[in-house]
C-alpha positions in Angstrom: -4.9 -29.6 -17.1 -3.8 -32.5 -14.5 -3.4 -31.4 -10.7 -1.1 -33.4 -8.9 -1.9 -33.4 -5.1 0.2 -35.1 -2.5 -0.7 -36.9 0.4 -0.9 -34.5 3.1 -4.6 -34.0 4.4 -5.6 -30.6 6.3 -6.4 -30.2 9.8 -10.3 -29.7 11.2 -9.2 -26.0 11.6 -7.8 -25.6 8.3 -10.7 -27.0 6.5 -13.1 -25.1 8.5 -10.7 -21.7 7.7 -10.7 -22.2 3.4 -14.8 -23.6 4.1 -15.8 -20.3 6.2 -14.7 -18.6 2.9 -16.3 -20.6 0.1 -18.4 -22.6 1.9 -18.5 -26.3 2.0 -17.0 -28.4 -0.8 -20.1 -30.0 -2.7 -17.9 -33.5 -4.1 -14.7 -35.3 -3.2 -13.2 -33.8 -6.0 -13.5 -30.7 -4.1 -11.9 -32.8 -0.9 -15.3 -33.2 0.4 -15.5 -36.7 3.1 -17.2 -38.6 1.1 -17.5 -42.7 0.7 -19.3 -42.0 -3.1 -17.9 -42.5 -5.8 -17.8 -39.0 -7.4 -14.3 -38.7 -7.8 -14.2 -41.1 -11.2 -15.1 -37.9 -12.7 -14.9 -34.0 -12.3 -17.5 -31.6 -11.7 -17.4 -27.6 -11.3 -13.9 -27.3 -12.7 -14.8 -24.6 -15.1 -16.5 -22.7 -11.9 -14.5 -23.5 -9.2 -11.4 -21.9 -11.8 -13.5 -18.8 -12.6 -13.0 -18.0 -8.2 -9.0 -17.9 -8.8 -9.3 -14.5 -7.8 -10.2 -15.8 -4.5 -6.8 -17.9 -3.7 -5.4 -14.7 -1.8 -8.2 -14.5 0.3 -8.1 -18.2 1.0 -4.5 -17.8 1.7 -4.9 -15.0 3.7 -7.8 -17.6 6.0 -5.4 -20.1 6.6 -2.6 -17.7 7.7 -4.9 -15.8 9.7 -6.5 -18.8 11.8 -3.2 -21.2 11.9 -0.6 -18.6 11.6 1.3 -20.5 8.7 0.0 -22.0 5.2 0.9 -26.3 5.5 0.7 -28.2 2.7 -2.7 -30.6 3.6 -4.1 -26.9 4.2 -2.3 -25.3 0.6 -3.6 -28.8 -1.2 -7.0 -28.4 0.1 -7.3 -25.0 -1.1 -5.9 -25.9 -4.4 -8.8 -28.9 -4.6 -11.4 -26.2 -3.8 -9.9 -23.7 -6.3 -8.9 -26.3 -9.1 -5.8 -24.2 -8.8 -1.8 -26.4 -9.3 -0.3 -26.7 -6.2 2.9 -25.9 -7.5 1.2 -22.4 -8.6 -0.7 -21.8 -5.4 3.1 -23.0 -3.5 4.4 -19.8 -6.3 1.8 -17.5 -5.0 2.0 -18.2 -0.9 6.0 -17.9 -0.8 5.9 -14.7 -2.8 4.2 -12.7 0.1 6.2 -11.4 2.9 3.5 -12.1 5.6 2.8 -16.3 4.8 4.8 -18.8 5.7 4.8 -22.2 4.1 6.8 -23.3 7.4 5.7 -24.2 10.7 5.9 -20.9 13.1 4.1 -20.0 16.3 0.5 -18.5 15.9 2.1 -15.0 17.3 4.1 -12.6 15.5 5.6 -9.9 15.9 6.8 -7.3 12.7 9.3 -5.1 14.4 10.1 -1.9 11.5 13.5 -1.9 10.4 12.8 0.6 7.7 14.3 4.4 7.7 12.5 6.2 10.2 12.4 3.9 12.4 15.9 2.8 11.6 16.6 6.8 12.5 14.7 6.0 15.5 16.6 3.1 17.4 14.8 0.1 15.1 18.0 -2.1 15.8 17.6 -1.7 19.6 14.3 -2.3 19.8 14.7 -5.9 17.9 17.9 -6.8 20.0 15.7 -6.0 23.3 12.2 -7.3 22.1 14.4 -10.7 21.2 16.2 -11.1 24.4 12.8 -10.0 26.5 10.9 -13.4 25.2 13.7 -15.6 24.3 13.4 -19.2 22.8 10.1 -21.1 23.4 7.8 -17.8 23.9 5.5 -18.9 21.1 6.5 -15.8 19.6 7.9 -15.1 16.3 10.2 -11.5 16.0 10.2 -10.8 12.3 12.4 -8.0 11.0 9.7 -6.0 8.6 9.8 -3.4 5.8 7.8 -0.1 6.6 4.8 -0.5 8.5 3.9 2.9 7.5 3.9 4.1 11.1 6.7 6.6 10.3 5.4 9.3 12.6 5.4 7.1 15.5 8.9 5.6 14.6 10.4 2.9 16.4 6.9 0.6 15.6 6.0 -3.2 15.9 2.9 -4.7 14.5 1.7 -8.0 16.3 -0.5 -10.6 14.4 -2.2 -13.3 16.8 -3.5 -15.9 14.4 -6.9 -17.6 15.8 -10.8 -17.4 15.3 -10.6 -14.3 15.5 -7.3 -13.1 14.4 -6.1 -10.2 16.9 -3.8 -7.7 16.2 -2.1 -5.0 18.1 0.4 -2.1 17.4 3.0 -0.7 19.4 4.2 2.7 18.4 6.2 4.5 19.2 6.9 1.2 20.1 9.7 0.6 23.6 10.8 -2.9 24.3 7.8 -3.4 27.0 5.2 -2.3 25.1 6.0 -4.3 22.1 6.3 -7.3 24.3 3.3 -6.2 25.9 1.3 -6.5 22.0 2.5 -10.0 21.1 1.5 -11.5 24.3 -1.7 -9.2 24.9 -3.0 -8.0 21.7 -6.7 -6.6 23.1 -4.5 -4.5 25.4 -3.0 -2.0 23.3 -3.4 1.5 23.5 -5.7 3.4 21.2 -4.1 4.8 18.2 -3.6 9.0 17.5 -4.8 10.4 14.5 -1.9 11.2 13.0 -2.8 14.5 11.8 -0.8 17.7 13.6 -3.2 20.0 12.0 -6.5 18.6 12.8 -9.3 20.6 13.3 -7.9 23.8 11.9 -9.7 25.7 9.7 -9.7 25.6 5.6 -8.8 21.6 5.7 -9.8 20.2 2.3 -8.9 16.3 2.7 -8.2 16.3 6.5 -11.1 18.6 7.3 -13.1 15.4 9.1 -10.0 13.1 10.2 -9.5 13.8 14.4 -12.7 16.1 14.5 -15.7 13.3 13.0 -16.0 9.9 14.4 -15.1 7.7 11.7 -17.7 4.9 11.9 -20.6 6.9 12.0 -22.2 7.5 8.3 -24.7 10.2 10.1 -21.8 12.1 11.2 -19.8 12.0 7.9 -23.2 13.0 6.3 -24.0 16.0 8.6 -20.1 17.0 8.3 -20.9 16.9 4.0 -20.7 13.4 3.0 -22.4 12.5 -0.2 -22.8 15.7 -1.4 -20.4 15.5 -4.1 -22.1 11.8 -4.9 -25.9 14.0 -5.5 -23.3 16.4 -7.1 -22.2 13.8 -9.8 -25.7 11.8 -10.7 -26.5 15.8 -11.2 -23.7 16.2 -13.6 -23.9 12.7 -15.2 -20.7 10.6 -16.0 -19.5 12.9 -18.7 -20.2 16.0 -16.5 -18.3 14.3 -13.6 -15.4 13.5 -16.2 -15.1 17.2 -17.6 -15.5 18.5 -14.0 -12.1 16.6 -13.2 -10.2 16.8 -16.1 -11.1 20.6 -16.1 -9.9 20.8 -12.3 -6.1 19.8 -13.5 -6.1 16.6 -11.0 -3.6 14.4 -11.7 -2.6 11.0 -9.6 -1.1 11.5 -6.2 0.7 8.4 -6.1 4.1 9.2 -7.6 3.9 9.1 -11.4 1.2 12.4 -12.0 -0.8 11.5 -14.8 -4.0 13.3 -15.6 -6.9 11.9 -13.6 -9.5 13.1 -15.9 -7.6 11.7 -19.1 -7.8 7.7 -17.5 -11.0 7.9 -16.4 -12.0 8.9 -20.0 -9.9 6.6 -21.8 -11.6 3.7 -19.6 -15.3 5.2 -20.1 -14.7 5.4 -24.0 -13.7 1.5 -24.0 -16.8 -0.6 -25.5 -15.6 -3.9 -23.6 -17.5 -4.7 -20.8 -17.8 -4.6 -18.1 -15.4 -1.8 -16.9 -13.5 -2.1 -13.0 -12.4 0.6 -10.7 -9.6 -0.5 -8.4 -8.4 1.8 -5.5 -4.3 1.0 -4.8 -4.2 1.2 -0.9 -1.2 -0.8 -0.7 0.7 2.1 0.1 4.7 0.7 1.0 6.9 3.2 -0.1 9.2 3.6 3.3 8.1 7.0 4.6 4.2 7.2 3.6 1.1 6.9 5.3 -1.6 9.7 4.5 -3.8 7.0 2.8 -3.9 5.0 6.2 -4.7 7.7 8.1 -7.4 8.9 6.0 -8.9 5.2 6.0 -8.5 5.4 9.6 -10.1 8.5 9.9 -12.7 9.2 7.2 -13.4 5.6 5.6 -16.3 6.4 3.8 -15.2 9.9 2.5 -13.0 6.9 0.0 -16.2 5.3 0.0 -18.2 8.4 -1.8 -15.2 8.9 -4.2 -14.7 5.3 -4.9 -18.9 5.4 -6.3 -18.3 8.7 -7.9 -15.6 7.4 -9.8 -17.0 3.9 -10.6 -20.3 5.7 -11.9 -18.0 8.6 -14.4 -16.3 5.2 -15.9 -18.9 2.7 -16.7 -17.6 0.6 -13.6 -20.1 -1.7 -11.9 -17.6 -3.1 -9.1 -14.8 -2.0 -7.3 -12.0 -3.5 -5.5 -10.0 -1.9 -2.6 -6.3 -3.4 -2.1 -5.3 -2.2 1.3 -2.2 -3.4 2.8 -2.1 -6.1 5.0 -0.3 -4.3 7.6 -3.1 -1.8 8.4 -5.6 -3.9 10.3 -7.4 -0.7 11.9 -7.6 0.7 8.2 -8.9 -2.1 7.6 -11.7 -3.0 10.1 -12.8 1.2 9.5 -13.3 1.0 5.5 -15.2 -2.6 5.5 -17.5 -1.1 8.5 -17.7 2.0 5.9 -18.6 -0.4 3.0 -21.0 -2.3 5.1 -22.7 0.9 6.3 -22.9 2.3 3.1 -24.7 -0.9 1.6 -27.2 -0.8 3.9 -28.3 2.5 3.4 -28.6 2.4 -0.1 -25.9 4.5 -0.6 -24.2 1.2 -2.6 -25.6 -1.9 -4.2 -27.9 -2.6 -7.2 -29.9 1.2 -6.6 -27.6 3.9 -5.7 -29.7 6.2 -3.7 -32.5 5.4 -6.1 -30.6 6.8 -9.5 -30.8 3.0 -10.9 -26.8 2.6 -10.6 -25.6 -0.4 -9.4 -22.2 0.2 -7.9 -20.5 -2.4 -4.9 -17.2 -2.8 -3.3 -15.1 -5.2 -2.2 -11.8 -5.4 -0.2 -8.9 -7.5 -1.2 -5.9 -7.6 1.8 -2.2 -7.3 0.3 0.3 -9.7 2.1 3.3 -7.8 2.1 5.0 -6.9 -1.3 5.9 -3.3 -2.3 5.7 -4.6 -6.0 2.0 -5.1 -5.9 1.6 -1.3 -5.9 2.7 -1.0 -9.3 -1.1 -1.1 -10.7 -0.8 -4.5 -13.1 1.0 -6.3 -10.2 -2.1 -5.0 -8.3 -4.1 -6.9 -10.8 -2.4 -10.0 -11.2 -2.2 -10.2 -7.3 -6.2 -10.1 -7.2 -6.0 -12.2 -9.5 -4.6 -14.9 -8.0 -1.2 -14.7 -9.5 1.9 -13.7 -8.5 2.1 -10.2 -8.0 4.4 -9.6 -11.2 4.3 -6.5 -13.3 3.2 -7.2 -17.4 4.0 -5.2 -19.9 2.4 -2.6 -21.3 0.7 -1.9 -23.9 -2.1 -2.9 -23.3 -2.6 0.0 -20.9 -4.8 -0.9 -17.6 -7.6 1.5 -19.0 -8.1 -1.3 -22.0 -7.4 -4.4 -20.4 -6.6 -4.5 -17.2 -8.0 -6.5 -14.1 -9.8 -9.5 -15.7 -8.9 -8.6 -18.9 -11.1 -5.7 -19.0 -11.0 -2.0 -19.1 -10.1 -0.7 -15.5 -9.0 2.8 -13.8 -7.0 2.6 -11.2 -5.8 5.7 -8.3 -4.7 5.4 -5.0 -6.8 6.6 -1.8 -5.4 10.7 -2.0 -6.3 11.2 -5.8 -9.6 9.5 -5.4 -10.6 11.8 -2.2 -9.3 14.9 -3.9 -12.7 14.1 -6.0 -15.3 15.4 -3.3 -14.1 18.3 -3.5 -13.6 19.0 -7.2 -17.5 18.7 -7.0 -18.4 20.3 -4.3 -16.5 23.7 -4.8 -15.9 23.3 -8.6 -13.3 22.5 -11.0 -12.4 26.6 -11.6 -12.1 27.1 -7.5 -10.0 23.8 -7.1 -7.9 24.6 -9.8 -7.2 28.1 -8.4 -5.8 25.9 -5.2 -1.9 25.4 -5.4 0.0 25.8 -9.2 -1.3 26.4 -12.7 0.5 22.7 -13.3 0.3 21.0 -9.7 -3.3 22.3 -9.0 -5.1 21.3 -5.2 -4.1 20.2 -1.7 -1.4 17.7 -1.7 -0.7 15.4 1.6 2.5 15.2 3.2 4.3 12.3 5.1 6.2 14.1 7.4 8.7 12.0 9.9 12.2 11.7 11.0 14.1 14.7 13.0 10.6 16.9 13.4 8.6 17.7 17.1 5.7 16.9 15.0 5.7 13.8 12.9 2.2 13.3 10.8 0.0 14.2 7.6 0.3 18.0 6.6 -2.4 19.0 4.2 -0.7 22.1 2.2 -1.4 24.2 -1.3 1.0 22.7 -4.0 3.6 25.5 -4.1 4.5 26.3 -0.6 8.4 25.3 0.1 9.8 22.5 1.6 11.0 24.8 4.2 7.3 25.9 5.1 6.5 22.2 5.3 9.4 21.8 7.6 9.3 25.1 9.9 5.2 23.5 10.5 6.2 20.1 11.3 8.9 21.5 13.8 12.3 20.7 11.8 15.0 19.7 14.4 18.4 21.6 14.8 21.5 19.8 12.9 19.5 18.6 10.1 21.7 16.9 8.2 19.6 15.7 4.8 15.9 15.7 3.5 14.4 12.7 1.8 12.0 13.1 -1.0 9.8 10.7 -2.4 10.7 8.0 0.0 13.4 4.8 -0.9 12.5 5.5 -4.5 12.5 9.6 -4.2 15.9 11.7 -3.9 17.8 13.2 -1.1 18.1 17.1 -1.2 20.1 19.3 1.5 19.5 21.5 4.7 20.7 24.5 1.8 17.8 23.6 -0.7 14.9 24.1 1.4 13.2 26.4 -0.9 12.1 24.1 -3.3 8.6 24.2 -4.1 6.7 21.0 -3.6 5.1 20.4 -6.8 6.0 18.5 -9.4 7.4 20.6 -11.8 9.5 22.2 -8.8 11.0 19.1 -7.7 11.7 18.3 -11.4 13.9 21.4 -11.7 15.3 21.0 -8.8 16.6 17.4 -9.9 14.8 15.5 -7.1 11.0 14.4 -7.2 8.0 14.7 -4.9 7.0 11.3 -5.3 3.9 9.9 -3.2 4.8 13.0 -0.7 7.2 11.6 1.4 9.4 14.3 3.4 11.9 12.6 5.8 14.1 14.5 7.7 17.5 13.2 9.2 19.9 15.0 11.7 24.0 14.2 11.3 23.1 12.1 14.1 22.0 9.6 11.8 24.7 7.7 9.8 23.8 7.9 6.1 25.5 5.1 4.3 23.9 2.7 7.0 20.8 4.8 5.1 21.6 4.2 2.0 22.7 0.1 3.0 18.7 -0.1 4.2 17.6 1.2 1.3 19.0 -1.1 -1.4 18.1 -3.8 1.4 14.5 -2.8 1.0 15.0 -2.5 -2.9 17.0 -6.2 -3.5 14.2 -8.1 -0.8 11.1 -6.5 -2.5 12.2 -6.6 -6.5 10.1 -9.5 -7.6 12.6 -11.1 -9.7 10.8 -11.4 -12.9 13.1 -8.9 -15.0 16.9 -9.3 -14.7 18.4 -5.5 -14.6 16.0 -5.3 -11.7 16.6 -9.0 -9.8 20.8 -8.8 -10.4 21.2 -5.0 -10.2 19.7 -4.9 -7.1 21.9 -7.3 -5.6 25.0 -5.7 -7.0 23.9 -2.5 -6.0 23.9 -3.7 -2.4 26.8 -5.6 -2.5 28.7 -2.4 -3.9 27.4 -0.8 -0.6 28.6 -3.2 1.4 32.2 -3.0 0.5 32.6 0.9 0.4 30.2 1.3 4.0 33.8 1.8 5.3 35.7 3.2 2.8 36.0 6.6 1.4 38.1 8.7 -1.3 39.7 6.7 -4.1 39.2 3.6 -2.7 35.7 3.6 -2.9 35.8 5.4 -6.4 35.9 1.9 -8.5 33.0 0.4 -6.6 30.9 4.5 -7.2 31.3 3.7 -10.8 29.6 0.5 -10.9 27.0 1.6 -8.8 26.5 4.3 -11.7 27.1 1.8 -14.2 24.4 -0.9 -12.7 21.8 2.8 -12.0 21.8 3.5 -15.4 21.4 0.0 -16.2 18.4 -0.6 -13.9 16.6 2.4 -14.6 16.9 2.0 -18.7 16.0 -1.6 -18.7 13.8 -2.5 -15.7 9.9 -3.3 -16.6 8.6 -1.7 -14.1 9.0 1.3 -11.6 11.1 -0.8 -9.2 13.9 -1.3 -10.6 14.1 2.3 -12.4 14.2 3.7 -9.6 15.9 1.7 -6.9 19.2 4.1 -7.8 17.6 7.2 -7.5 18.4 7.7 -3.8 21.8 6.4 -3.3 22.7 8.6 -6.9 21.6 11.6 -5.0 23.0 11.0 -1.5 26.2 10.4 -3.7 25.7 13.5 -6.2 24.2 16.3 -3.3 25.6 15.2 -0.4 28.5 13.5 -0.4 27.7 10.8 0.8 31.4 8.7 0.4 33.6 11.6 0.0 
């Protein structure tokens, strides 16, 4: 393979960013300052291209310390990596949160997305932008969902330097967000996000608001690693049985038997086997799995090892989003922690299990939660989907056999084990069996997580959270989820409810909108979000998209028969995108607008 380099050389602080991550380049084929003569041949190629999988993270340094990727600093990468520059170039411009231009080191993601669109998101920008003006050596970046719905208007800042600082700003007014670009350390300490916390007969929330989140000895004395003694009790078949018996299925939208992956990855003779936890959460509208990595890190932690040791998995990979720095910071002190008392690396509380994990930071793209984009973006690829078959649970990440849940389903372990499968199955449904989170934002006194049985109604969700007066339309499932209406609020929320009732629950998104809110500017932002984040790579997706929003467009004004012609391609290009996209994307970027159109009305 010939690597063509140009001529552009990185700066001191560049080199020391990519160096601080793999250490310091060993030849001049590496771009090491040397007068020898060791560049007349190569050396390490075959290693240096087995760390691919570290070109994110090495992406991710430069952005952090310079605040945009250069090419001397992309190059020098590439020479450390033995990586194209033309692929690494691919890889950098297909994340929202790099730049391969210059920019100033600050900047500022101000939330355009529904709630806070709901919420005055357009305001905010227009103020935050005329507050700091040109030349403030601040950047004002209009963002996808930050997945601070519940405190909706919301602005992340990113200060790049050694260290990089961050601060949030929600619910987020013009002074404040200012406040966050140009001060980061003096932002104000972040709620829980949990309405409910501390009340009795929590199953998932029972710690998050009430235990302090860094401290092991508290999660331990509030029941931590019980169900982890629980499991090396049971043995990985036990542990298997006990889930598949409990009725768990995933949590993240698509439902499909827990219990049935992990066995289907345990059964696989290729080794070695991978667990991967999806944290990359960026379905507008849904945040539980932040706030339980804010609040009880290592309780994902215990169910991360538990998992890993039912599937034959030796390592594990968390891929949290890069937009949750305080998630962040919590689970790697929860990882470190951990590993230093025993409770992960090469003797798992002295069973002779050698389990670790490792965190790898998204960079903004709601594709890489589909689970082989996931893979492909650790990787060190582009975070495209592939096709399937093969399935992830025979060769997924690496090649090799991997499982693959997001943060809810993988918690919802601990307490399979700890109470039994036959008492957490008798929790919720005979088919949608447990707790289930809710993401509950938009026209409600009391935005946040709601941990309920499957099977209440969306009406008992919404009488807790504090539904608003004038409630115009209900949300379900997020961008890619279904609108239902203010008459339909006895729907129960499981998945065979929603089904019937033509909508779906999705990742348990529940966002509520008043007729102060003007829904086809709602459905505009949503095929916005829809054409910015498909990834291109299949073409019903990357031109149905685009038509979709351009049909939305022209009728925003329009009603009655003049907008009928442009609702019949919009059908026309739904069906078309949802029979012959490759991934979950483009099936169901029509879903919402169908419904707003079908239940409500939306154009008539």
């Amino acid at each position: 393979m010939d690597l063509h380099f140009g001529d552009s050389k990185p700066t001191d602080d560049e080199r020391a960013a990519v160096d601080a991550l793999l250490g310091p380049p060993e030849s001049s084929w590496e771009g090491a300052d040397r007068s020898d003569a060791d560049l007349r041949w190569a050396r390490g190629g075959r290693e240096a291209r087995d760390r691919r999988d570290l070109l994110l993270p090495g992406l991710h340094a430069i952005n952090d310390r310079i605040g945009w990727i250069s090419e001397g600093a992309l190059d020098y990468l590439c020479r450390r990596l033995t990586v194209p520059p033309a692929e690494a170039y691919g890889v950098a411009t297909f994340y929202a949160m790099f730049s391969v231009k210059p920019r100033p080191a600050t900047v500022l993601h101000v939330c355009t997305d529904l709630a806070c669109a709901a919420a005055g998101a357009s305001e905010l920008c227009a103020g935050v932008e005329a507050r700091l003006g040109l030349g403030s050596g601040v950047q004002v970046e209009r963002s996808p969902c930050l997945g601070l719905c519940e405190r909706a208007p919301a602005a992340l800042a990113i200060k790049a330097g050694d260290p990089v600082r961050t601060a949030v700003s929600a619910p987020a007014t013009v002074h404040d967000a200012v406040l966050a670009a140009s001060a980061p350390d003096s932002a104000a300490a972040e709620p829980t996000a949990v309405p409910q916390a501390g009340q009795e007969g929590l199953i998932l929330l029972g710690r998050v608001g009430v235990v302090d989140p860094s401290s092991l000895d508290d999660y331990r004395a509030g029941g931590g690693y019980t169900a982890l003694r629980r499991a090396f009790e049971l043995g990985p078949a036990g542990v298997i049985r006990e889930v598949t018996d409990s009725g768990l299925v995933g949590r993240g939208g698509a439902a499909f038997p827990t219990g049935r992956k992990w066995q289907a990855t345990a059964s696989q003779p290729d080794h070695p086997h991978y667990l991967v936890c999806n944290a990359d959460e960026s379905e507008p509208g849904t945040f539980k799995d932040r706030v339980i990595m804010e609040g009880d890190p290592y309780a994902l932690v215990e169910a991360m090892t538990i998992a890993a040791y039912a599937t034959g998995a030796h390592k594990g990979y968390i891929y949290l989003r890069g937009e949750y720095p305080r998630a962040l910071r919590r689970v790697q002190h929860a990882i470190d922690q951990a590993r230093a008392r025993g409770f992960l690396g090469e003797d798992v509380l002295g069973h002779g299990y050698a389990f670790d994990l490792e965190i790898r930071r998204g960079a903004g793209a709601y594709i890489c939660g589909e689970e082989t984009a996931l893979f492909n973006s650790i990787e060190g690829y582009r975070g495209e989907p592939r096709s399937k078959p093969p399935f992830p649970v025979e060769k997924g990440l690496f090649g090799k056999p991997t499982v693959e849940n997001n943060v809810e389903t993988l918690v919802n372990v601990l307490p399979i084990l700890t109470m039994g499968a036959p008492a957490y199955a008798a929790i919720g449904t005979e088919r949608s069996t447990g707790p289930k989170l809710f993401c509950v934002s938009g026209s409600v006194e009391r935005p946040g997580i709601y941990e309920l049985p499957f099977g209440a109604t969306l009406g008992d969700l919404l009488t807790e959270a504090g539904v608003r007066d004038r409630l115009r339309a209900v949300l379900l499932g997020g961008a890619a989820g279904g609108f239902v209406r203010p008459d339909e609020l006895n729907i129960p929320l499981t998945f065979e409810g929603t089904r019937e009732a033509g909508t779906t629950l999705g990742s348990g998104v529940v966002m509520a909108f008043d007729d102060t809110v003007p829904l086809p500017r709602l459905l505009l932002r949503i095929a916005e979000f829809f054409r910015d984040e498909s990834c291109g790579q299949c073409v019903p997706c990357r031109v149905g998209t685009v038509r979709q929003e351009e049909a939305l467009h022209r009728i925003a004004e329009r009603t009655g028969a003049a907008a009928a012609g442009d609702i019949a391609l919009l059908r026309e290009v739904g069906r078309a995108m949802r029979d012959a996209s490759i991934c979950g994307l483009g099936q169901t970027a029509w879903n919402a607008v169908e419904s707003a159109i079908d239940r409500l009305g939306a154009y008539e």
